[in-house]
C-alpha positions as CSV (number, residue, x, y, z in Angstrom):
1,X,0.0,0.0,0.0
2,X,3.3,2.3,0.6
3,X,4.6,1.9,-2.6
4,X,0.7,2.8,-4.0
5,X,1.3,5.9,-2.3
6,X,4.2,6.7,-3.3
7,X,3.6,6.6,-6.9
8,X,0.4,8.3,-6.6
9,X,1.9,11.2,-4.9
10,X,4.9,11.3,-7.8
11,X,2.5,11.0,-10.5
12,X,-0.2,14.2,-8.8
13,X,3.4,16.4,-8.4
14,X,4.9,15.5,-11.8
15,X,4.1,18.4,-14.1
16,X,1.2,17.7,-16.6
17,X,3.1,15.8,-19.6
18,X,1.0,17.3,-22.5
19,X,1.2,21.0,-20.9
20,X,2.1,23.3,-23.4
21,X,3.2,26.9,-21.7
22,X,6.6,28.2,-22.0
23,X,7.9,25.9,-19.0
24,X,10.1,22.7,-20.1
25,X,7.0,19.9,-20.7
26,X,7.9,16.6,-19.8
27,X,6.2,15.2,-22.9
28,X,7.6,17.4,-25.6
29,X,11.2,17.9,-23.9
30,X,12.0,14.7,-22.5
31,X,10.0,12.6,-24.6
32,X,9.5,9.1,-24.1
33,X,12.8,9.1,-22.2
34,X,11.6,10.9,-19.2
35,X,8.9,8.3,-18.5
36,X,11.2,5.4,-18.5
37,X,13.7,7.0,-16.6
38,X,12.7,6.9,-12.5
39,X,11.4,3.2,-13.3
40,X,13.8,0.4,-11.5
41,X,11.0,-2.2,-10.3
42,X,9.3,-4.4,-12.8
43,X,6.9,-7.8,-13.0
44,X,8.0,-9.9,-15.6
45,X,5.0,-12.0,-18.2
46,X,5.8,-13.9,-21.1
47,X,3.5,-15.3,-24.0
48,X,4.8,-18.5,-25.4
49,X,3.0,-18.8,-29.2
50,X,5.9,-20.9,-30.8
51,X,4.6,-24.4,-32.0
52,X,6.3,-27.4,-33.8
53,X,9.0,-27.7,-30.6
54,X,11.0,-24.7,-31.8
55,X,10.6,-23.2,-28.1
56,X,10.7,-25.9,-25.5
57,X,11.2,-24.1,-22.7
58,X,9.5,-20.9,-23.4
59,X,9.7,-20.1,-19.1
60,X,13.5,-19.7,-20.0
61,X,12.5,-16.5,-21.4
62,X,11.5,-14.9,-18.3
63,X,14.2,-15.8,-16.3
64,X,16.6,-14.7,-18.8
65,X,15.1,-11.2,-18.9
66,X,14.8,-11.2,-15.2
67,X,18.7,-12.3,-14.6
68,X,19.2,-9.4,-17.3
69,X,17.8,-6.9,-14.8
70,X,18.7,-7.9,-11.7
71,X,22.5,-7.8,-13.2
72,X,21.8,-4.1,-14.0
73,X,20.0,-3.3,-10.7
74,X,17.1,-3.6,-11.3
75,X,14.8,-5.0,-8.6
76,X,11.9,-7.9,-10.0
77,X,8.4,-8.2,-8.6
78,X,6.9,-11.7,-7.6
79,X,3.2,-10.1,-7.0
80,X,1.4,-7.8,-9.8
81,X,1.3,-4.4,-8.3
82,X,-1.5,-1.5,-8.5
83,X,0.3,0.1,-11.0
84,X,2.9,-2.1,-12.4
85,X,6.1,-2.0,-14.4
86,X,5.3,-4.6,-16.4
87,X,8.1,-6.3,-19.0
88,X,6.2,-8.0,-21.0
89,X,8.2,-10.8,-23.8
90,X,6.0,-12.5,-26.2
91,X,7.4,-15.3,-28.6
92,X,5.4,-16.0,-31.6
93,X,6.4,-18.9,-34.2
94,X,6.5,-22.3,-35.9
95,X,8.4,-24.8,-37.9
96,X,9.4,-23.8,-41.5
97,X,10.6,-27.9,-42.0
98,X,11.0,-30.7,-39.9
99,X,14.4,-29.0,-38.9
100,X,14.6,-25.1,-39.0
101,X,11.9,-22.5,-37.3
102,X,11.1,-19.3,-37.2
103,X,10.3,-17.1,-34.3
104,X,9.7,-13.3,-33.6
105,X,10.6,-12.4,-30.1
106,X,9.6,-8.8,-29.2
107,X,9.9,-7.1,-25.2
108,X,7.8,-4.3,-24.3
109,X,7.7,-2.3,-20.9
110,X,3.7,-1.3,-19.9
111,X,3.2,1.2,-17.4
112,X,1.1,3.8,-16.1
113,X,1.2,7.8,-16.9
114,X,-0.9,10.6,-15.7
115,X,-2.0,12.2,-19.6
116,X,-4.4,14.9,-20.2
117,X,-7.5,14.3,-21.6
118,X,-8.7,17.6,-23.9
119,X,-11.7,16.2,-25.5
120,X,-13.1,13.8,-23.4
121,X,-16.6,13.6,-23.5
122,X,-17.0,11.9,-20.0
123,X,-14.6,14.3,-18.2
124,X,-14.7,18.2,-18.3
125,X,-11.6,19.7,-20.4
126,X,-8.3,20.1,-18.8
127,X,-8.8,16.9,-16.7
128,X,-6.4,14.0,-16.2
129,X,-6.4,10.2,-16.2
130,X,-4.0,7.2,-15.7
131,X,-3.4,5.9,-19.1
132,X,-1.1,2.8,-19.8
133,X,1.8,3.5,-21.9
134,X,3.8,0.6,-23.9
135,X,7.3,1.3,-24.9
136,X,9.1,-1.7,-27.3
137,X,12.8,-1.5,-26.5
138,X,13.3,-4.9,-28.4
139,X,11.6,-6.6,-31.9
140,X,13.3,-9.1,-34.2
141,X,12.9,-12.7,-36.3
142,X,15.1,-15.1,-35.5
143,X,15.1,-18.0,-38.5
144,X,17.4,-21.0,-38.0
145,X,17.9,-24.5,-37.0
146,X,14.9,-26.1,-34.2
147,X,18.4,-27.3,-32.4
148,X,19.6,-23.9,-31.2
149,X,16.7,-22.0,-31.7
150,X,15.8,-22.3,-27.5
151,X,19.2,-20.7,-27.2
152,X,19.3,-18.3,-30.2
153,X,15.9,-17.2,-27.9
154,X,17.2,-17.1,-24.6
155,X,20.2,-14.7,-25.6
156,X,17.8,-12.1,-27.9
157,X,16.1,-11.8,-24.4
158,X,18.8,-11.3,-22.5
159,X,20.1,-8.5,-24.9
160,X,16.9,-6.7,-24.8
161,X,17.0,-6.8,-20.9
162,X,20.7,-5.4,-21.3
163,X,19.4,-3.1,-23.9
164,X,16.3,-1.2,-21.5
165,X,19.1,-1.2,-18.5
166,X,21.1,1.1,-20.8
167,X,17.9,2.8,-22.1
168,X,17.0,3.6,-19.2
169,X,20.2,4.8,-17.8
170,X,20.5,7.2,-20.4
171,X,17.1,8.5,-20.1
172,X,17.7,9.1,-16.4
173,X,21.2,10.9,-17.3
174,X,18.6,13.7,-19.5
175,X,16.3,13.9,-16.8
176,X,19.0,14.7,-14.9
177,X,20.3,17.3,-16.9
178,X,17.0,18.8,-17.9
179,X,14.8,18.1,-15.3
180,X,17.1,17.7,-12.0
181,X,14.5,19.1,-9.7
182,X,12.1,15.3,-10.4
183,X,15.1,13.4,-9.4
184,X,15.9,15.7,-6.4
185,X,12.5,15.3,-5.6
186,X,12.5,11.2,-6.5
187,X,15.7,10.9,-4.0
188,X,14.1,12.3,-1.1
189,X,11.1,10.0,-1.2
190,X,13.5,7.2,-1.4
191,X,15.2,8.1,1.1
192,X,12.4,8.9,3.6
193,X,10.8,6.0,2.5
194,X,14.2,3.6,3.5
C-alpha cells in the first residue's frame, strides 16, 4: 500500500506531460525518455506462441530477462502491483521444416502515466487520467535450426534486458540534466521512505 502511495503522490506532483506553456514539458522535452527514466522495479510476463517444438522451454525466457535486470540493478516483482512496471516478452512462431523455425521475439515495458484528456466527453476539459503507456525496447525474427533456436531465444532476451538497463540509464542521465529538480525530488522519497 506504501509503494501505491508513493507513486500516486509522484504522478499528482509531476508536471502535466501534455502542458504546453513556455515551462520545459515533460512530454515534448523529454520525450518518451523521461517516462522510463525513475522506473527500476518491474513484473516480468511472457507469452509462449511458438509451436512445432522450436521453443521448448519458453519459461527460460523470463528468467533470462529477469537475470538481465537484476544484473543491472534492477529489482523484480513476484506479485502484480497497483500500478505495475510490467516487461512483458511475447514469442510467436513455428516450424518452417522438420528441422529449422522461425520465431519473432519482441519485449515491451507497460506502465502507467498521468495524460491529459482535452476532448473527453466523460470528463470536463483540462482533466487528467491514468493511461497505460507501452514502450518496445526490443523486436526481431530469429530464423534458423529447431536445435539452437531455444538458445538463439534465450540470448535475444537477454540483450533486450541489457538493452532497456542502458535505455534507461540514459534516459535518467537527460532527466538529470533537464529536469534535475524530479530526481531531487525522486531521492528524497527514497530516502524517507528507507
Amino acid at each position: 500500500m506504501k509503494n501505491y502511495f508513493y507513486f500516486l503522490v509522484l504522478m499528482l506532483s509531476v508536471p502535466n506531460l501534455a502542458s504546453a506553456d513556455e515551462s520545459s514539458s515533460l512530454l515534448f522535452d523529454g520525450g518518451m525518455g523521461s517516462l522510463i527514466a525513475l522506473r527500476d522495479n518491474f513484473f516480468i510476463e511472457y507469452s509462449d506462441q511458438v509451436s512445432d517444438g522450436c521453443l521448448p522451454q519458453p519459461s527460460k525466457m523470463k528468467d533470462k530477462m529477469e537475470l538481465a535486470l537484476r544484473q543491472n540493478g534492477f529489482s523484480i516483482s513476484s506479485e502484480k502491483s497497483f500500478f505495475p512496471n510490467v516487461v512483458k516478452i511475447t514469442a510467436l512462431g513455428f516450424g518452417t521444416n522438420n528441422y529449422s523455425c522461425a520465431v519473432h521475439v519482441e519485449a515491451s515495458l507497460v506502465f502507467f502515466a498521468n495524460v491529459a484528456v482535452p476532448y473527453a466527453q466523460e470528463m470536463e476539459d483540462g482533466k487528467t487520467t491514468f493511461a497505460p503507456v507501452t514502450y518496445k525496447f526490443g523486436s526481431t525474427m530469429l530464423t534458423g535450426s529447431k536445435n539452437g533456436m531455444q538458445g538463439r531465444v534465450e540470448e535475444t532476451v537477454k540483450e533486450y534486458g541489457d538493452n532497456l538497463y542502458l535505455q534507461i540509464s540514459r534516459s535518467k542521465d537527460e532527466l538529470a540534466e533537464n529536469f534535475p529538480e524530479i530526481l531531487e525530488y525522486h531521492t528524497k522519497q527514497n530516502s524517507q521512505n528507507n
